[in-house]
GULUMMAR-960250 format. One line per field, with one value per residue (C-alpha): x, y, z; residue in three letters; residue number from 1. Coordinates in Angstrom, 1 decimal, always signed. Layout:
// residues N
east = [X,...]
north = [Y,...]
up = [Z,...]
r = [ALA,...]
k = [NUM,...]
END
This chain:
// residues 161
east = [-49.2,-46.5,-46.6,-43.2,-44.4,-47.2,-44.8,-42.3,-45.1,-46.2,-43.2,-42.7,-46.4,-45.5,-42.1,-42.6,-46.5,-47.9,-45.1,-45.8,-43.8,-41.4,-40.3,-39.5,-37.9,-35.5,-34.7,-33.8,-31.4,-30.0,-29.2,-27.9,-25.5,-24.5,-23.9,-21.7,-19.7,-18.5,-17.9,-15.9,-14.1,-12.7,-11.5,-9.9,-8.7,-8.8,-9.2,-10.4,-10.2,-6.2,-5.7,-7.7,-11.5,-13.7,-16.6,-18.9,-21.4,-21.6,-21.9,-25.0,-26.7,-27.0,-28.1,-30.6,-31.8,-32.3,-34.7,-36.3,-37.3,-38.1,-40.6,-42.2,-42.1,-44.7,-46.7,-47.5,-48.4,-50.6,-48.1,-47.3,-43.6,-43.0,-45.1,-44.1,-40.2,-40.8,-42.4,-39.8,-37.2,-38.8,-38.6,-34.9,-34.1,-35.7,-33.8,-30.4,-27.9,-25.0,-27.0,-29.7,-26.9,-29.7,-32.0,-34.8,-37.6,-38.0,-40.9,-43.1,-42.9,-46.4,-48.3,-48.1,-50.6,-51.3,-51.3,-55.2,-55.6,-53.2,-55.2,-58.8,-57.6,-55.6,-57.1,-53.6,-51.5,-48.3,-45.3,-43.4,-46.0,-47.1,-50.1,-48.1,-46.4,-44.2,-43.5,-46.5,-49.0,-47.8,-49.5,-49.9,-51.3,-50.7,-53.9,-53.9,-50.1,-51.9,-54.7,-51.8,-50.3,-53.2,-54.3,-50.5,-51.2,-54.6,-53.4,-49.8,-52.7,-54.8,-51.6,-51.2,-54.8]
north = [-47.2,-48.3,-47.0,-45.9,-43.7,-42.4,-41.6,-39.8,-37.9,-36.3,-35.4,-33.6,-32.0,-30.8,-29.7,-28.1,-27.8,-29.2,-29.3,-29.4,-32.5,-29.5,-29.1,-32.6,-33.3,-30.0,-31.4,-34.4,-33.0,-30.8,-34.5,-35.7,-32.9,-33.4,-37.6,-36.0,-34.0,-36.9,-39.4,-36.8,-36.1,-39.4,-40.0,-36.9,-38.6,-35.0,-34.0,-36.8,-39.6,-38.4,-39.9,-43.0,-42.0,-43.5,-40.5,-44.5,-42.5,-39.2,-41.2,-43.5,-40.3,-38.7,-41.9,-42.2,-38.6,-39.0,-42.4,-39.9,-37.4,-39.9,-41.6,-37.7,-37.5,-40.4,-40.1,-36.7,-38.5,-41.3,-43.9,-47.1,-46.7,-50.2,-52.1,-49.9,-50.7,-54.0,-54.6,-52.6,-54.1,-58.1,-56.7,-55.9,-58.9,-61.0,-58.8,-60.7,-58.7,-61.4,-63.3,-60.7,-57.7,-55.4,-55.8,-56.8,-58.5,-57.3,-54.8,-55.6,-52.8,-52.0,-52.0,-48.5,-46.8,-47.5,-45.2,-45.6,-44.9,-41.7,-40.6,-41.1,-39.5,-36.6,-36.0,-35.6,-38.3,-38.9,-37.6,-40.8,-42.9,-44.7,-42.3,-39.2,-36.5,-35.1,-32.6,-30.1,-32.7,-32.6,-30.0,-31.3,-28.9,-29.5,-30.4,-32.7,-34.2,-34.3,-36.8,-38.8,-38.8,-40.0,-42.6,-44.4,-44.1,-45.8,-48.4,-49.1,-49.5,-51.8,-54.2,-54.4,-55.9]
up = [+62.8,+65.1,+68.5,+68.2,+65.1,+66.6,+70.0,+67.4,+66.0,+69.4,+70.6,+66.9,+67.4,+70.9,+70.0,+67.0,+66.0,+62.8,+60.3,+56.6,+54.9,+53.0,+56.6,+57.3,+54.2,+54.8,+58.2,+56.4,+53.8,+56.5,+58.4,+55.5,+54.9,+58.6,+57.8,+55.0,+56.8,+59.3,+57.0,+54.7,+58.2,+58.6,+54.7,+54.9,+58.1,+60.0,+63.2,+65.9,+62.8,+62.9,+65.7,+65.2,+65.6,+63.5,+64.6,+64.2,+66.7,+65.0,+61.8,+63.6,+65.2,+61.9,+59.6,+62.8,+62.7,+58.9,+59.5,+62.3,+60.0,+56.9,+59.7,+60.5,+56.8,+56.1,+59.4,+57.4,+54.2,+56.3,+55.9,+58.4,+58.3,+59.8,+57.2,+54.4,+55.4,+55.8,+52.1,+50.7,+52.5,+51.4,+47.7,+47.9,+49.5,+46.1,+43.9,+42.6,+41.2,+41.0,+38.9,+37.4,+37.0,+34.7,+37.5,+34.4,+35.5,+39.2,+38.3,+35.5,+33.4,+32.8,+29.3,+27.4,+25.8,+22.0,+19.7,+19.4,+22.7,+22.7,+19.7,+21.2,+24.8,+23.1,+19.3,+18.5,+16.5,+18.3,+16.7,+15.0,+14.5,+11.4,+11.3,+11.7,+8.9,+11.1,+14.1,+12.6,+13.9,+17.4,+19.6,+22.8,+25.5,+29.1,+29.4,+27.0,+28.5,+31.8,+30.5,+28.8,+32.0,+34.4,+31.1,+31.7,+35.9,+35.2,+33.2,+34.9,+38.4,+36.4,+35.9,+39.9,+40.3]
r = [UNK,UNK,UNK,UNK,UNK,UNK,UNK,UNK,UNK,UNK,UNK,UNK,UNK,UNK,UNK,UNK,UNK,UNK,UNK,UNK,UNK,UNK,UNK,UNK,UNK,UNK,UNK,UNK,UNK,UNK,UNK,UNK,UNK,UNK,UNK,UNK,UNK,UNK,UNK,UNK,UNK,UNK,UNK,UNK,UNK,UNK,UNK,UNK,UNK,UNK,UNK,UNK,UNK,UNK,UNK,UNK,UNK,UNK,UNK,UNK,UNK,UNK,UNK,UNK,UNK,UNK,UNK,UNK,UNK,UNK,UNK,UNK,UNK,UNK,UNK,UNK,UNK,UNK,UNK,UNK,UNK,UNK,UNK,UNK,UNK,UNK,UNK,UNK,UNK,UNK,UNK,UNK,UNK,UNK,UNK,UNK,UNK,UNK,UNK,UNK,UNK,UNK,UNK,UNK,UNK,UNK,UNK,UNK,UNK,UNK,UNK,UNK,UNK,UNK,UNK,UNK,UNK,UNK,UNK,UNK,UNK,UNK,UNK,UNK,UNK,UNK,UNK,UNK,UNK,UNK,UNK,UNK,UNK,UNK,UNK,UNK,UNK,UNK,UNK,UNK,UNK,UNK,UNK,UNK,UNK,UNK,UNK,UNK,UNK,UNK,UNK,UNK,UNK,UNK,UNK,UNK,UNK,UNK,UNK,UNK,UNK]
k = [1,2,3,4,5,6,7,8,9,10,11,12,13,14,15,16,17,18,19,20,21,22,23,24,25,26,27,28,29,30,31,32,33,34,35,36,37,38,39,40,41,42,43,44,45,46,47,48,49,50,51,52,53,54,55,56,57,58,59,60,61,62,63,64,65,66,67,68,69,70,71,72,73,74,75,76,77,78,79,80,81,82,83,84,85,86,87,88,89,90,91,92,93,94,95,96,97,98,99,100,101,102,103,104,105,106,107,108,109,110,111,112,113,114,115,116,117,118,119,120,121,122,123,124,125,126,127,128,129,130,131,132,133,134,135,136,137,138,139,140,141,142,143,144,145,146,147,148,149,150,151,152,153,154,155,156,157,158,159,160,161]
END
């Protein structure tokens, strides 16, 4: 992790005490709601914004206490903001919405489980398919969702490598 992270998350420690990520992400929908509020303030183009201010550092303390929190947020989850950022920001930067305006093709979709396979993990025929009678058949349990679930997980990781 960045230094600057790790500063951040000492100062929120000492501050504050070990936060659970629920806390952090509050904080950071109470920030947003605050980034909200000046930005509505000047299109309504009340108080200071109706006579000329822009409120451009209210507006840039608030986006910046968002990032704050978002950072606090993944030092929680064991995450390297700065390299995480950085990917994400180099995938946006391929993605080409003038000429590419569906956005297909930017993430491979990932291959889908056959009906074979949801047959074998589940011992249920999926409603719909060329196997099935009709809505009767279907009785998936949660259990039995949750093993579809972590099937489509394991595959759609197996298309990364």
């Amino acid at each position: 992790m960045d230094m600057r992270q790790n500063e951040l998350n000492h100062w929120q420690r000492r501050n504050f005490g070990v936060q659970q990520v629920t806390d952090m992400v509050l904080g950071m929908t109470e920030e947003v709601g605050e980034l909200a509020h000046w930005i509505m303030k000047r299109k309504q183009g009340i108080r200071e914004a109706a006579s000329g201010g822009d409120f451009k550092e209210e507006i840039g303390n608030a986006f910046a206490d968002v990032v704050i929190y978002g950072i606090q947020a993944m030092t929680y989850e064991g995450i390297d903001a700065e390299a995480v950022l950085t990917k994400t920001i180099e995938e946006v930067l391929k993605r080409d919405f003038v000429n590419n305006p569906s956005g297909q093709g930017y993430r491979k979709p990932g291959k889908l489980l056959s009906e074979e396979e949801i047959i074998e993990i589940t011992g249920h025929v999926p409603f719909g398919s060329a196997y099935s009678a009709g809505p009767d058949e279907v009785a998936f349990s949660r259990n039995n969702v949750m093993k579809l679930l972590q099937a489509q997980l394991d595959l759609r990781g197996s298309d990364a490598n």
